[in-house]
C-alpha positions in Angstrom: 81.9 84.1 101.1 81.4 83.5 97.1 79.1 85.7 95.7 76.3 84.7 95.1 73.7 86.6 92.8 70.8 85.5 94.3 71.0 86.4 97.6 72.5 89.7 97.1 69.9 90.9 95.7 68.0 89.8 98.6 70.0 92.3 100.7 68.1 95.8 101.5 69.3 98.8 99.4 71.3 101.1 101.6 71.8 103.2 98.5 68.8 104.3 97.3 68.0 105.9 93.6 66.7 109.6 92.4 70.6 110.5 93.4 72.0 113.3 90.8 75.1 111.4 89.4 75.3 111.3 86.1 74.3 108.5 82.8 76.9 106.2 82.9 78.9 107.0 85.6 80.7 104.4 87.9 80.9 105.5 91.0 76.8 104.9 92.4 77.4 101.3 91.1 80.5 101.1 92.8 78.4 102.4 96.2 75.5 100.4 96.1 77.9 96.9 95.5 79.8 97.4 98.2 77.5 98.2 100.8 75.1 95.2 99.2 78.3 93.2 100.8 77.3 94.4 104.1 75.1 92.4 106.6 71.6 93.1 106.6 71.8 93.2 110.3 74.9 95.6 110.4 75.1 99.1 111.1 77.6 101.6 109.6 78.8 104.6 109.8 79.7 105.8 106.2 82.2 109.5 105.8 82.2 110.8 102.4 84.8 113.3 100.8 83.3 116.3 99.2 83.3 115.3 95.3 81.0 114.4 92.7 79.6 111.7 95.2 78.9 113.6 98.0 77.1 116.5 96.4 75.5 114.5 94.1 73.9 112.1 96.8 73.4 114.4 99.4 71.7 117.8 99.1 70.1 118.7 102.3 67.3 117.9 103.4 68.0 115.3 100.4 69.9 112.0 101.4 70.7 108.7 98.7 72.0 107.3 102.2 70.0 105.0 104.9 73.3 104.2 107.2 74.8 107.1 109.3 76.4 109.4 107.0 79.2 112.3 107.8 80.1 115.0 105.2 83.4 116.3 105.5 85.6 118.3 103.6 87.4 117.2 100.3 91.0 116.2 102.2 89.9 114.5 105.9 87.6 111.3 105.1 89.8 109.0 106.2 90.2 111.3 109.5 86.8 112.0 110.0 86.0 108.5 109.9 89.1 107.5 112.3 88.0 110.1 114.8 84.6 108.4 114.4 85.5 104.6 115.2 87.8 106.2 118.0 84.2 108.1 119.9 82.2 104.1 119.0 85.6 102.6 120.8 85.4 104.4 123.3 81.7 104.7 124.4 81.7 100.9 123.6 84.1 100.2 126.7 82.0 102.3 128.4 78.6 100.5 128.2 76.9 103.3 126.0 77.0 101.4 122.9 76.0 97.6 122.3 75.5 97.4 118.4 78.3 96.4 116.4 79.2 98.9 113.6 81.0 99.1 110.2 83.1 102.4 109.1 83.3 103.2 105.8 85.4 106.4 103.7 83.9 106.9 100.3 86.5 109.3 98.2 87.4 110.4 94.4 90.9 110.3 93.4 91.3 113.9 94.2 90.3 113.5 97.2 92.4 110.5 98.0 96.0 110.4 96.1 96.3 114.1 96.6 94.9 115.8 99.2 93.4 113.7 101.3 96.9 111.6 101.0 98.1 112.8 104.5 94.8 111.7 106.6 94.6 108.2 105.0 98.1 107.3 105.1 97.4 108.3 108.6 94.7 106.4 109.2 95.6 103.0 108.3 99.3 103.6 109.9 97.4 103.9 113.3 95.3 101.2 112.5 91.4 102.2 112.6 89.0 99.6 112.1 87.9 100.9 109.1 87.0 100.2 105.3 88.7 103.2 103.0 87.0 102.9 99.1 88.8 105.0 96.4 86.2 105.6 93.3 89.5 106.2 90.8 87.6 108.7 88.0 91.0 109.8 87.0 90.4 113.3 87.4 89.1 116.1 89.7 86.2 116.0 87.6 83.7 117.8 90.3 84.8 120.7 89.7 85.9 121.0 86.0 88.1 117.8 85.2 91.4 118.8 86.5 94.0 116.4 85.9 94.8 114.5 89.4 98.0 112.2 90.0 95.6 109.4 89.1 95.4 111.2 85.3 96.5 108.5 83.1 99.7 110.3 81.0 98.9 112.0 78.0 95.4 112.4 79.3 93.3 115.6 78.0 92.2 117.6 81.0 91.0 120.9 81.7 94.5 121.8 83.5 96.8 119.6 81.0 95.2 120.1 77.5 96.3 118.5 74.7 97.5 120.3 72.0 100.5 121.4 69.7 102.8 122.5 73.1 101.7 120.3 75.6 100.4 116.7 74.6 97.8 116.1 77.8 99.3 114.9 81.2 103.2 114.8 81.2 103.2 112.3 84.0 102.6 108.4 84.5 99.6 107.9 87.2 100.5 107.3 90.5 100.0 103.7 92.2 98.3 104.7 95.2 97.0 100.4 95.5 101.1 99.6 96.0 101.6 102.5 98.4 98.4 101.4 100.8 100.4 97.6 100.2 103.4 99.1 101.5 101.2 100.5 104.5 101.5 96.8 105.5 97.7 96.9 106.6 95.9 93.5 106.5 93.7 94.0 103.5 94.3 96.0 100.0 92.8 95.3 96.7 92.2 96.5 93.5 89.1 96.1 91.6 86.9 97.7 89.0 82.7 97.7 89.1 81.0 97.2 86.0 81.8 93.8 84.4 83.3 92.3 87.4 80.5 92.5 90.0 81.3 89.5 91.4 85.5 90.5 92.2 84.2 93.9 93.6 81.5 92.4 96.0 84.0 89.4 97.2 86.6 92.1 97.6 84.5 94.4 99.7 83.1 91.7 102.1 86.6 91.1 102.2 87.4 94.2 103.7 84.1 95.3 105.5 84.8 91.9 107.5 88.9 92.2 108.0 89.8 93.1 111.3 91.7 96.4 111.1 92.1 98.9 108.5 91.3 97.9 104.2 91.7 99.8 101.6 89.9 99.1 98.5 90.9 101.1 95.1 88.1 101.0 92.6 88.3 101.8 89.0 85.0 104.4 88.7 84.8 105.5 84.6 83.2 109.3 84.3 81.5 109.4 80.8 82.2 113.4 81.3 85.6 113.3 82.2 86.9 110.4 79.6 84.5 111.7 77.1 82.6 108.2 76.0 79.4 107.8 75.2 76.9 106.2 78.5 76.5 102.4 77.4 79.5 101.9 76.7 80.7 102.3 80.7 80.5 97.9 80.9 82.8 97.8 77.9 85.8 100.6 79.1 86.0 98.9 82.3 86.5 95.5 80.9 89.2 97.2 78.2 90.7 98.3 81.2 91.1 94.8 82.3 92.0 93.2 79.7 94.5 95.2 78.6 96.3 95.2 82.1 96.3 98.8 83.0 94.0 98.0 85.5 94.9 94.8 87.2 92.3 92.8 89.3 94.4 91.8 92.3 94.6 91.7 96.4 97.4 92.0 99.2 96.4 89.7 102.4 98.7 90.1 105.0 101.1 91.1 102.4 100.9 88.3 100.1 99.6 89.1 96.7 97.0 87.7 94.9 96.6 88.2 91.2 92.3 87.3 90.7 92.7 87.7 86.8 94.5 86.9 84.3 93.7 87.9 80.3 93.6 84.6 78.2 94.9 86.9 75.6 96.1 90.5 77.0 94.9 93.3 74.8 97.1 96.0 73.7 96.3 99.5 75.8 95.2 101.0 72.4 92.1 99.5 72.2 91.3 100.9 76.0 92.5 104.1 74.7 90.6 104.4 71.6 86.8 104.4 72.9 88.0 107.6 75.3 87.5 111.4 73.6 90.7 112.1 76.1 93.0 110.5 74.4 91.7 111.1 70.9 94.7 112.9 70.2 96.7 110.3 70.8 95.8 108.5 67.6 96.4 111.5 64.7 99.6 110.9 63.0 102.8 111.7 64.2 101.6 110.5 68.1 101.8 106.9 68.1 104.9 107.2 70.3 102.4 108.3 73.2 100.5 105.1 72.6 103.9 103.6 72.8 104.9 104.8 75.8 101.6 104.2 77.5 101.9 100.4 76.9 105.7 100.2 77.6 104.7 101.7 81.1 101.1 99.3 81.3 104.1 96.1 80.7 105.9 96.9 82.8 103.8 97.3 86.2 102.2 94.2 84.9 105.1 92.2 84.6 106.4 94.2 88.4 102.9 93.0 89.9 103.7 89.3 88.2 106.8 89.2 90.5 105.2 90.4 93.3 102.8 87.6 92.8 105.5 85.0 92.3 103.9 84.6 89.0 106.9 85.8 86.6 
């Protein structure tokens, strides 16, 4: 269904304020949009990975959460949730249970395209009817901004500093969205929150109503972590857009989709220069790291172009 603004907002909030996350973070908008795609009517069962989510929204006797909600440790969401549409399968055949229900994973990256690889690849392999939502920060920024295998390279973090010896993350970020694709699971997509409400609530719908297991990675800025100042959090996801190292795009049935398409694609600079962590990036005698960053944002553009039979 088209999103429509209106009637959204007519939906109840199953996310509620006075959570603990901070000014300007992504992740509580990225939340409260995609269960807004939900049906008023439904019922869900929602598993969250230990992270800056989960103990930020739910401090007992404290809850930010009016559907069913299951904290589990920072590597088994996607299990926890599997085991948990399994036990609803199951007492469903058996009469016990007559509502329909929704299952939804909530994870950070650390969580997600590191430890908590194993139980989602896993999970969608075996094919759980179940929604999986990746809040990509970019970092392990819970506990301390750690660099995680989502770290953009050249990043500053906590465990990869940049300095004279080492120039921030050594490595490119992995692309967990074409690993789930090559899961061959009905329903993957990429999207980012703020500034393109309208592609993350389509997308989510999308999966919440797909009939089998989705996986839905979501660009999730942490004004902490990437070191920006809080309004500016509508303005770095759109530069992350429009410069292509985030592509909007979706793989149904393993076609792909490309939803967007910059009228006139920015250089990876400008998303690069309104982020403290790569502020070293730009002092003289570093522009090949800028360099290298775009080289690398061209060319999984151009790969996803092909994929798209766009080229």
């Amino acid at each position: 269904m088209a999103y429509n603004l209106k009637e959204a907002a007519k939906k109840p909030e199953r996310f509620t304020g006075g959570h603990r996350m901070c000014a300007g973070c992504g992740a509580p908008v990225v939340v409260r949009q995609i269960l807004r795609a939900l049906k008023p009517e439904d019922h869900a069962v929602v598993g969250c990975a230990t992270g800056c989510l989960e103990v930020s929204t739910f401090l007992y006797p404290y809850t930010s959460w009016k559907d069913s909600f299951i904290h589990n440790a920072f590597e088994n969401a996607a299990a926890t949730v599997a085991g948990a549409e399994a036990a609803y399968l199951a007492l469903k055949r058996k009469g016990k249970i007559k509502h329909d229900t929704k299952f939804i994973a909530f994870g950070g990256d650390g969580g997600t395209y590191d430890i908590g690889l194993q139980a989602l690849s896993g999970a969608m392999e075996r094919g759980h009817n179940m929604v999986y939502v990746c809040y990509d920060n970019g970092a392990y920024m819970n506990t301390g901004i750690q660099r995680s295998s989502a770290t953009p390279r050249f990043a500053n973090t906590t465990t990869s500093p940049a300095g004279k010896v080492i120039p921030g993350k050594s490595q490119p970020r992995k692309d967990l969205t074409e690993i789930m694709a090559n899961h061959h699971i009905p329903y993957v997509a990429q999207t980012a929150a703020i500034g393109n409400m309208k592609d993350l609530y389509e997308k989510a719908e999308k999966a919440l109503y797909t009939e089998g297991p989705a996986f839905l990675n979501v660009l999730a800025p942490c004004p902490r972590g990437w070191q920006y100042n809080t309004p500016d959090l509508m303005k770095i996801n759109k530069l992350a857009v429009e410069t292509c190292f985030w592509p909007l795009y979706e793989v149904i049935d393993g076609k792909y989709i490309i939803n967007y398409k910059p009228k006139n694609k920015l250089p990876v600079s400008e998303f690069l220069k309104v982020q403290g962590r790569f502020r070293h990036m730009f002092r003289p005698g570093n522009e090949y790291m800028i360099e290298e960053v775009q080289k690398e944002v061209d060319r999984r553009w151009e790969a996803l172009l092909k994929l798209a039979g766009e080229e």
